[in-house]
Backbone as a chain_set.jsonl record, in Angstrom:
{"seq": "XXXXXXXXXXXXXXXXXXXXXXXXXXXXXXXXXXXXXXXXXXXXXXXXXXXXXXXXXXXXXXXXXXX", "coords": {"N": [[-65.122, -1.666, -49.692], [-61.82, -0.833, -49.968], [-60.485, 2.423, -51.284], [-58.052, 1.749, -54.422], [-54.511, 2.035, -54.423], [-52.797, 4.363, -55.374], [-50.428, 3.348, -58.368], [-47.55, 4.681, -58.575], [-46.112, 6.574, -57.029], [-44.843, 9.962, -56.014], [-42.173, 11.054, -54.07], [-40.18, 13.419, -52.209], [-38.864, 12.879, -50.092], [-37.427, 10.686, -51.217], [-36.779, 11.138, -53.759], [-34.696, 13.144, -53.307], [-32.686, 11.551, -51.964], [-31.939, 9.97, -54.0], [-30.682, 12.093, -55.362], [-28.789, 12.731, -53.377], [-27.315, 10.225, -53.847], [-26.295, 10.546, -56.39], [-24.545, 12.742, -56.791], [-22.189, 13.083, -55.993], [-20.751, 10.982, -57.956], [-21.633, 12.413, -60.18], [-20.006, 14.371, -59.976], [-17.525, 13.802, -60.704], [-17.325, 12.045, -62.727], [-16.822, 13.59, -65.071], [-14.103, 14.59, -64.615], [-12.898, 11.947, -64.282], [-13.65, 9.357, -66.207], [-13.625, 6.442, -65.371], [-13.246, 6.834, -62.33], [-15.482, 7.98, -61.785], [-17.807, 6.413, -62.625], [-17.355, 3.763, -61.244], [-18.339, 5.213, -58.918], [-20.895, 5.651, -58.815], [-22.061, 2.849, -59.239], [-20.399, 1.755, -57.268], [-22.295, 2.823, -55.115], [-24.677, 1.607, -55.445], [-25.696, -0.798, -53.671], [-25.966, 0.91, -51.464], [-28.273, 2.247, -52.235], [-30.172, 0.278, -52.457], [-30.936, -0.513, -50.083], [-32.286, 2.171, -49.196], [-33.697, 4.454, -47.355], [-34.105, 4.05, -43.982], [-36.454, 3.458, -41.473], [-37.046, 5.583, -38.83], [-38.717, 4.825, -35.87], [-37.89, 4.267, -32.99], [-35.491, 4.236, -30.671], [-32.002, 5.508, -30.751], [-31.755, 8.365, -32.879], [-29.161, 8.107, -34.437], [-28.548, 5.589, -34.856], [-26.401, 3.153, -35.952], [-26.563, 0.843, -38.389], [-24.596, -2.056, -39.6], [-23.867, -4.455, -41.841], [-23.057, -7.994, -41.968], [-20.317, -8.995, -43.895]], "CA": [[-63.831, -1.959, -50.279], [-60.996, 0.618, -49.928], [-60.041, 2.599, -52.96], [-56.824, 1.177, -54.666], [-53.494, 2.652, -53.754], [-51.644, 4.774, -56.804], [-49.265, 2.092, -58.733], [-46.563, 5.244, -58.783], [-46.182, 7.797, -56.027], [-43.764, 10.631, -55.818], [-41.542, 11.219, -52.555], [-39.107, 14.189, -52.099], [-37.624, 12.414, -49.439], [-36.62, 9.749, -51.623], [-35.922, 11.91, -54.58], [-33.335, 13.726, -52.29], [-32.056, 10.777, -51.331], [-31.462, 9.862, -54.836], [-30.453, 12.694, -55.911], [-27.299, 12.757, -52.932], [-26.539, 9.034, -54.073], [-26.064, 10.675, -57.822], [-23.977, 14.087, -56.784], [-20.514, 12.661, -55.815], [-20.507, 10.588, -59.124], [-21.761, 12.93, -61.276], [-18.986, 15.727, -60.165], [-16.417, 12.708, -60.652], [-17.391, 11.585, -64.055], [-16.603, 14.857, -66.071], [-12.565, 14.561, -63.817], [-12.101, 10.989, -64.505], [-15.019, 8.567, -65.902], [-13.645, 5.202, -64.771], [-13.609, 6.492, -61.315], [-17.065, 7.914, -61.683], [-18.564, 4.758, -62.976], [-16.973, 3.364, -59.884], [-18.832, 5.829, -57.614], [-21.725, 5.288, -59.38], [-21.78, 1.526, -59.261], [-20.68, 1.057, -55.643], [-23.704, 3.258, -54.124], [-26.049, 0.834, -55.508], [-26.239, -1.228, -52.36], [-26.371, 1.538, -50.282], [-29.351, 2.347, -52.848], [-31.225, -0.768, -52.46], [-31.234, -0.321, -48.931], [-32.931, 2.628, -49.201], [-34.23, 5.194, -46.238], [-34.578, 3.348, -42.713], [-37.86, 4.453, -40.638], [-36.687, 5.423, -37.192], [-39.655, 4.907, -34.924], [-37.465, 4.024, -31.96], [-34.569, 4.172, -30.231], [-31.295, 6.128, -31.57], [-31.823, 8.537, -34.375], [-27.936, 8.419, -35.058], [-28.151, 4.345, -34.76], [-26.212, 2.805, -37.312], [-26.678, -0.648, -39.137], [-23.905, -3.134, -40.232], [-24.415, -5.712, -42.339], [-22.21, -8.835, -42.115], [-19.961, -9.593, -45.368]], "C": [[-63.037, -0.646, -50.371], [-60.675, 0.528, -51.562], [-58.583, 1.989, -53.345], [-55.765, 1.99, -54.484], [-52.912, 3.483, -55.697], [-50.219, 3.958, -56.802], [-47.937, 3.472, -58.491], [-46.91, 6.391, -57.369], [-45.008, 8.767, -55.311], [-43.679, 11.059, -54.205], [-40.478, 12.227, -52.847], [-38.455, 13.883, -51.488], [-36.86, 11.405, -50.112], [-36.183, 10.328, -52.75], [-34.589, 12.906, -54.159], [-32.235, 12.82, -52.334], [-31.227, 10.0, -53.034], [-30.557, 10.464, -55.504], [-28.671, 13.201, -54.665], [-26.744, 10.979, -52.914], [-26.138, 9.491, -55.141], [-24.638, 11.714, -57.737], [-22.633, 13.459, -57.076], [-20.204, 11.869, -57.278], [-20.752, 11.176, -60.29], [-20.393, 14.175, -61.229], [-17.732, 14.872, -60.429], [-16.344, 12.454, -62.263], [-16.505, 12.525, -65.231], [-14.553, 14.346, -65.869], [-11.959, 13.209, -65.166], [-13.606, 9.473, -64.877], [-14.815, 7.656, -65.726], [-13.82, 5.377, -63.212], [-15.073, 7.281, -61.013], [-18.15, 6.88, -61.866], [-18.307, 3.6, -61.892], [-17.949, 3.698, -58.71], [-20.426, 5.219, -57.58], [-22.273, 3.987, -59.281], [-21.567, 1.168, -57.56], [-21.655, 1.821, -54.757], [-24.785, 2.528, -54.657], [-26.226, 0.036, -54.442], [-26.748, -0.132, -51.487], [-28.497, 2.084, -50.979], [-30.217, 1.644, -52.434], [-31.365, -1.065, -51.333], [-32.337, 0.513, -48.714], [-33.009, 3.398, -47.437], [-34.49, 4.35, -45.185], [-35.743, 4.257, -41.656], [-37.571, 3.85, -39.234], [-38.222, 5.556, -36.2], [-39.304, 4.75, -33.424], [-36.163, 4.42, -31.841], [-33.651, 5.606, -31.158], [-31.621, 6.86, -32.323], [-30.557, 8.262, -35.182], [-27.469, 6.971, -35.088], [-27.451, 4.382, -36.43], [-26.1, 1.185, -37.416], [-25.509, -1.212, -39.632], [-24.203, -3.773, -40.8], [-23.306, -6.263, -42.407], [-21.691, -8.996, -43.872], [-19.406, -11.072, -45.125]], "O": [[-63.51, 0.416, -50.773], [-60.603, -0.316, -52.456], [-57.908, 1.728, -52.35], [-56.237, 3.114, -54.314], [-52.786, 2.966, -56.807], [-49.333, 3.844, -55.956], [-47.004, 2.827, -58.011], [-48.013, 6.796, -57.002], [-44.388, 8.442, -54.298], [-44.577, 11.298, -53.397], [-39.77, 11.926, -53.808], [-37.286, 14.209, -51.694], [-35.715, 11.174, -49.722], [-34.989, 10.087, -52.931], [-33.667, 13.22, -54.912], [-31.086, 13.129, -52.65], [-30.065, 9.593, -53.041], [-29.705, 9.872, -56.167], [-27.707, 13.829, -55.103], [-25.919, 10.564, -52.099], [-25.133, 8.812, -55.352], [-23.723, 11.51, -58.535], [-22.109, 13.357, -58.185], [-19.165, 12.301, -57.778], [-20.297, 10.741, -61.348], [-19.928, 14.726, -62.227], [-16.717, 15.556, -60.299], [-15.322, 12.685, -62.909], [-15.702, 12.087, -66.055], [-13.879, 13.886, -66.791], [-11.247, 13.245, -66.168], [-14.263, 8.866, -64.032], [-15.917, 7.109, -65.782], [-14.375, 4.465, -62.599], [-15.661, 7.073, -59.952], [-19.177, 6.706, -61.21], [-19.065, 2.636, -61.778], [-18.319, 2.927, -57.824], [-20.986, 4.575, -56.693], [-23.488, 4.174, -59.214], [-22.323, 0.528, -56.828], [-21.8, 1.396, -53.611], [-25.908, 2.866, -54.284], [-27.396, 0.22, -54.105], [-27.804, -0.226, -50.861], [-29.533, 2.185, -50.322], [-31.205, 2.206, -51.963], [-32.038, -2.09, -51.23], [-33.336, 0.038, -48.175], [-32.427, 2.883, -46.483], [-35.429, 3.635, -45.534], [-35.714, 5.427, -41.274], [-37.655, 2.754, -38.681], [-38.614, 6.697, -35.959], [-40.168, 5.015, -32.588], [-35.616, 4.943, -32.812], [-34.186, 6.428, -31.901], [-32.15, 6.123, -33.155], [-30.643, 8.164, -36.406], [-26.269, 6.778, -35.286], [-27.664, 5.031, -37.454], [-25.587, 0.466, -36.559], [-25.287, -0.482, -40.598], [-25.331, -4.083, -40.418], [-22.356, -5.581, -42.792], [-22.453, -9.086, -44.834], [-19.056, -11.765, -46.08]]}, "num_chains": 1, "name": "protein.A"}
């Protein structure tokens, strides 16, 4: 039986990645905080997307999603 996986597991690539979804809204907030709470707020999709794992093709492909 394999050993069990760790329930939590830190990533720098995704702490990065967090941490340039946070920047632009945090240097915004201090200015003007309705349109920081804005910035803030509309990078959550791009959030919950999350990092794409290029194994093929393109590295500079880019994704659409239909609205």
């Amino acid at each position: 039986m394999p050993p069990p996986s760790a329930p939590v597991v830190w990533s720098w690539r995704h702490a990065g990645l967090g941490l340039a979804y946070a920047l632009p809204a945090a240097g915004v907030v201090p200015i003007d905080r309705a349109a920081g709470s804005a910035l803030a707020v509309g990078v959550l999709p791009a959030a919950s997307l999350g990092l794409r794992e290029h194994g093929y093709g393109d590295p500079y492909e880019i994704t659409t999603l239909p609205i």
